[in-house]
C-alpha positions in Angstrom: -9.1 17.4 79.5 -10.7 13.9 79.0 -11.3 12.2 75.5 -10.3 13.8 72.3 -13.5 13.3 69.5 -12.4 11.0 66.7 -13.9 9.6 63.7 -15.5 7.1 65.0 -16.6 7.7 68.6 -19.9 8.5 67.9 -22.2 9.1 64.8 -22.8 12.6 65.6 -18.7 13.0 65.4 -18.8 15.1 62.1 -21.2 17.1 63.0 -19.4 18.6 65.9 -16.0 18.4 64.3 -17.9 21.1 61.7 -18.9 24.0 64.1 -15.8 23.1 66.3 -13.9 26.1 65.6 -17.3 28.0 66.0 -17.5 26.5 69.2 -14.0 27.5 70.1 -14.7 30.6 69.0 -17.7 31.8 70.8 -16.1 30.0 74.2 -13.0 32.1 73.9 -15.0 35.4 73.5 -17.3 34.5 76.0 -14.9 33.3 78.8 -11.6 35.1 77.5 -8.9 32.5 78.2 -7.9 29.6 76.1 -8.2 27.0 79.1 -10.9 27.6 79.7 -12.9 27.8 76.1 -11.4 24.2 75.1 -12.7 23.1 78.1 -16.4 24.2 77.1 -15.8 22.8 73.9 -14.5 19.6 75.1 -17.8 19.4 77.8 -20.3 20.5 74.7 -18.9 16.9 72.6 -19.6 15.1 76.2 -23.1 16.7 76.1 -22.8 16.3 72.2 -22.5 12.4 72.6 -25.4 12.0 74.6 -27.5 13.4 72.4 -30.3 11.2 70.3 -30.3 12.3 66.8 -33.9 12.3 66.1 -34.1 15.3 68.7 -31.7 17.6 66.4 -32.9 19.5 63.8 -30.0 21.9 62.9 -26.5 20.8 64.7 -25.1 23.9 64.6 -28.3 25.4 67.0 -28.3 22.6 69.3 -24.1 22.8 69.8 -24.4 26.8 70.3 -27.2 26.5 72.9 -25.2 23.8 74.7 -21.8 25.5 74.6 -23.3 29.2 75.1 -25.2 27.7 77.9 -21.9 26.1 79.8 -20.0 29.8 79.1 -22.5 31.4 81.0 -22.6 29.1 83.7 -18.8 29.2 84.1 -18.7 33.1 83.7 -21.3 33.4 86.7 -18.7 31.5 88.5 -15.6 33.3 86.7 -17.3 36.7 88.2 -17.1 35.7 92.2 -13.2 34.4 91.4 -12.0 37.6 89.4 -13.3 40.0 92.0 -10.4 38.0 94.6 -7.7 38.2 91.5 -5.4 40.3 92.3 -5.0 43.6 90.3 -6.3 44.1 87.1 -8.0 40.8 85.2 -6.8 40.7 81.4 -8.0 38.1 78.8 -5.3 35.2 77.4 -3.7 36.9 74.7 -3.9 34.6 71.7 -0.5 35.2 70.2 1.0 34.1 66.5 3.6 35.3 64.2 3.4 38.1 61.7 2.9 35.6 58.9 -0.6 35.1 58.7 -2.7 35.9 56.3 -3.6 39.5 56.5 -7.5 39.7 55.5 -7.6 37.2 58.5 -6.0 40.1 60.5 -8.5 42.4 59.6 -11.6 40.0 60.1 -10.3 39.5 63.2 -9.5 42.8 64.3 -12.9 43.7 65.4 -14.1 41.4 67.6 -11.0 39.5 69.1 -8.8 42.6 69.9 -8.2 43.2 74.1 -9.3 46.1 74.1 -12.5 44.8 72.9 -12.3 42.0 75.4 -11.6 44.0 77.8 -15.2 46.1 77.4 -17.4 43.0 77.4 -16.0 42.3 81.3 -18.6 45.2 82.0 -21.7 43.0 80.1 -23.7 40.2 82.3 -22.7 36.7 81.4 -26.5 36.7 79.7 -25.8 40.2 78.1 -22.3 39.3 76.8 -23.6 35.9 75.3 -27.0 38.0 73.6 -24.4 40.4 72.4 -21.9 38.3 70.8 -24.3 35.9 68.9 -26.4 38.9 67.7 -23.2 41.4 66.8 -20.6 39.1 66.2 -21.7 35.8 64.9 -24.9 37.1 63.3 -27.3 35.0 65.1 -31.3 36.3 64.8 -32.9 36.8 68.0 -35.1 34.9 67.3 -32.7 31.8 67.3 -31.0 33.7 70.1 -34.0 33.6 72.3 -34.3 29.9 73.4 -30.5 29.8 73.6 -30.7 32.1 77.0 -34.0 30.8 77.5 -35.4 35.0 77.1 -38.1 36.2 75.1 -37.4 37.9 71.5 -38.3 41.0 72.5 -36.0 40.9 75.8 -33.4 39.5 73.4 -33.6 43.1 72.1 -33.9 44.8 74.8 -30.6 43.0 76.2 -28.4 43.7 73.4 -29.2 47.3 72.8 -28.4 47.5 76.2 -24.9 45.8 75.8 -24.1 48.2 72.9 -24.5 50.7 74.9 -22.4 49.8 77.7 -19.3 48.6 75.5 -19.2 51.3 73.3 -16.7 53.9 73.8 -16.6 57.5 71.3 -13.2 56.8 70.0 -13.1 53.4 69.9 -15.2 54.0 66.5 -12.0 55.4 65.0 -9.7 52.9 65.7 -5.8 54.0 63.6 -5.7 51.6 60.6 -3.7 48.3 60.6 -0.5 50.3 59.2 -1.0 53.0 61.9 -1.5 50.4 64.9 1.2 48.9 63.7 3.8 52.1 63.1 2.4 53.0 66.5 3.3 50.1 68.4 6.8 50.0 66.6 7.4 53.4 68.3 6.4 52.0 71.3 8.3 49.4 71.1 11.5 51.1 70.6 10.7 53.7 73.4 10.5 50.5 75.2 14.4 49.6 74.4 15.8 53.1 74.3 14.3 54.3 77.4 13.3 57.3 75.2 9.9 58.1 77.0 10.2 62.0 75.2 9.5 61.0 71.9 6.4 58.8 72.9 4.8 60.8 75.0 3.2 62.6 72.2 1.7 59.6 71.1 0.2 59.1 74.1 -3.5 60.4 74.7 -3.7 62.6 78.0 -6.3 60.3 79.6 -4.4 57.3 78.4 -4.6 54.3 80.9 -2.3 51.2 81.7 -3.4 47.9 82.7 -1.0 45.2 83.8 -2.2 41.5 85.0 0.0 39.5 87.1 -2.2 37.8 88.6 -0.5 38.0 92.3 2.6 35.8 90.3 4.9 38.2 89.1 5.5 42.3 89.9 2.5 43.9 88.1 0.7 47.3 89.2 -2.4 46.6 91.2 -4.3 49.5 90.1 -4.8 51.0 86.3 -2.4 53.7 85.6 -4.1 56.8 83.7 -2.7 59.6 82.7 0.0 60.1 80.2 2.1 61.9 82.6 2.1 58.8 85.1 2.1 56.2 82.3 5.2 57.4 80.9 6.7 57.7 84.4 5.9 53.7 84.9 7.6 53.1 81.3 10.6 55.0 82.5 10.6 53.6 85.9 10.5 50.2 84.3 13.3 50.7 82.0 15.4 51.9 84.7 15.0 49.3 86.8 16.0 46.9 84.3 19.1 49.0 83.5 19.8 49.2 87.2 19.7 44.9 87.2 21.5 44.3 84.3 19.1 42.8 81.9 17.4 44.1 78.9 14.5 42.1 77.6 14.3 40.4 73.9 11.7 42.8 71.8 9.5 40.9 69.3 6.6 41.8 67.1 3.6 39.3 66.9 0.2 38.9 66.2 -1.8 39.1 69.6 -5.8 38.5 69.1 -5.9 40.0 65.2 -3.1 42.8 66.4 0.3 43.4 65.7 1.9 43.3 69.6 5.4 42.8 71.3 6.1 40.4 73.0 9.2 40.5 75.8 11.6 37.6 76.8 14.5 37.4 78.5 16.8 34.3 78.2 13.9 32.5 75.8 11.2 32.9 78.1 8.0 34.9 77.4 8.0 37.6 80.3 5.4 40.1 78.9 2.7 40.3 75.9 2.3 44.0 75.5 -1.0 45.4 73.6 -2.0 48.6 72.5 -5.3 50.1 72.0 -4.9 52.9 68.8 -6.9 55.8 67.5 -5.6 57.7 64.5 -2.0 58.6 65.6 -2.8 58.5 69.4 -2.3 55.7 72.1 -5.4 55.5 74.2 -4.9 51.8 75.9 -1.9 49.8 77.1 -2.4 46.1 78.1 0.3 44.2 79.7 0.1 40.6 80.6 2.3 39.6 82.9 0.2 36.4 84.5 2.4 33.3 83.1 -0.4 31.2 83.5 -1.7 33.5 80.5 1.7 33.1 78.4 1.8 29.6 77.6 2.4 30.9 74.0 2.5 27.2 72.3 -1.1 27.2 72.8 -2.8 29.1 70.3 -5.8 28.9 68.6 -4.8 31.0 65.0 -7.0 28.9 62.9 -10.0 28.3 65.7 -10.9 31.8 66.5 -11.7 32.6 63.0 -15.7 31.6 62.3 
């Protein structure tokens, strides 16, 4: 992805190595794959290096603009490409062990989840960048304003707009950490046993499945709603494995802030499974099937957090 920055590239160096993991960070929410947000970042220190100091008065102003600027730009072209993807588009699950430190978890779990991801594909490119630096990194709108090159007041108008549009009744009560967690364990052992009974009360009657394989490997084409059908898919799935002979390695990790599972079989990453919780009910499942979305040894556990 061209030059790394070092130390001594370019005076301005430090000043983008600061904000880098803001960078990273706003990329990654904007764009929703990890490809893609490093190379925004990588293109704003290009920009970054061109850039005559005696025209910058706050660094971290003049790096947002430039990199918010580029997301939107790449989005408007991301839009015409995801409506040829085949089935259901899912973000790059950023995926880590169970180790990290939880009040990371939690500051996390707000704005990086899938499910959250997964709203803002219904905002604008200019609505989901208005949105994120006003409700997420706690930008003003008036410093907002000549970053999308919009008035103040429109800046308003936009992101009450957005809030509207990516906010959904019972997403307000997500289950706690413990219960996400107790409920995806129960998941996953439905998921081994084949023991669909026990979770389908768990699961919310207008539940609905998502699977991204991005025309690569056997996903469903169409969201799966229902918790009737859903469990029906679960079962179908498990059978099918039975019926080949394989049964897939079940492990619990940390997918964007969440605890997951991810699914292997022989070593290799097959699925990243992600559920979407309120109180003791299931209301989402993401499965992300795409492999060029499960190259697992690159994650961004330290970059995402601003």
């Amino acid at each position: 992805m061209g030059t790394q920055p070092s130390a001594a590239s370019h005076p301005l160096t430090d000043d983008f190595l600061e904000y880098r993991s803001l960078l990273f960070a706003i990329a990654y929410r904007m764009l929703g794959t990890v490809m893609d947000a490093e190379d925004m970042v990588q293109d704003t220190f290009l920009k970054w290096q061109t850039v005559s100091k005696s025209q910058v008065r706050s660094a971290k102003s003049y790096l947002t603009t430039i990199i918010t600027r580029l997301c939107i730009d790449r989005l408007r072209s991301a839009q015409v490409q995801r409506e040829q993807y085949i089935g259901p588009w899912l973000p790059e699950p950023i995926v880590s062990d169970l180790s990290a430190d939880p009040n990371h978890r939690v500051e996390l779990a707000d704005s990086l989840t899938m499910a959250f991801l997964v709203m803002l594909e219904r905002l604008s490119p200019i609505e989901r960048a208005v949105f994120l630096l006003r409700e997420i990194f706690d930008y003003d709108y008036d410093d907002i304003a000549p970053i999308v090159d919009k008035s103040t007041v429109n800046c308003r108008q936009i992101a009450r707009r957005a809030r509207q549009q990516v906010t959904k009744p019972r997403s307000r009560f997500p289950s706690s950490p413990e219960q996400h967690q107790q409920l995806t364990l129960k998941f996953m052992q439905a998921c081994q046993q084949g023991e669909m009974e026990d979770l389908l009360q768990y699961l919310a009657d207008d539940i609905t499945l998502w699977s991204d394989g991005g025309g690569q490997v056997t996903a469903a084409l169409k969201p799966i709603q229902g918790s009737a059908k859903v469990s029906g898919f679960l079962r179908a799935i498990y059978r099918y494995q039975s019926k080949l002979g394989f049964t897939p390695d079940l492990e619990l990790v940390q997918v964007n802030g969440q605890t997951g599972i991810q699914f292997s079989i022989s070593g290799q990453v097959e699925t990243i499974a992600v559920l979407e919780t309120t109180g003791q009910q299931i209301i989402s499942i993401f499965f992300i099937r795409n492999p060029q979305k499960l190259k697992i040894e690159q994650t961004h556990p330290s970059s995402i957090l601003d």
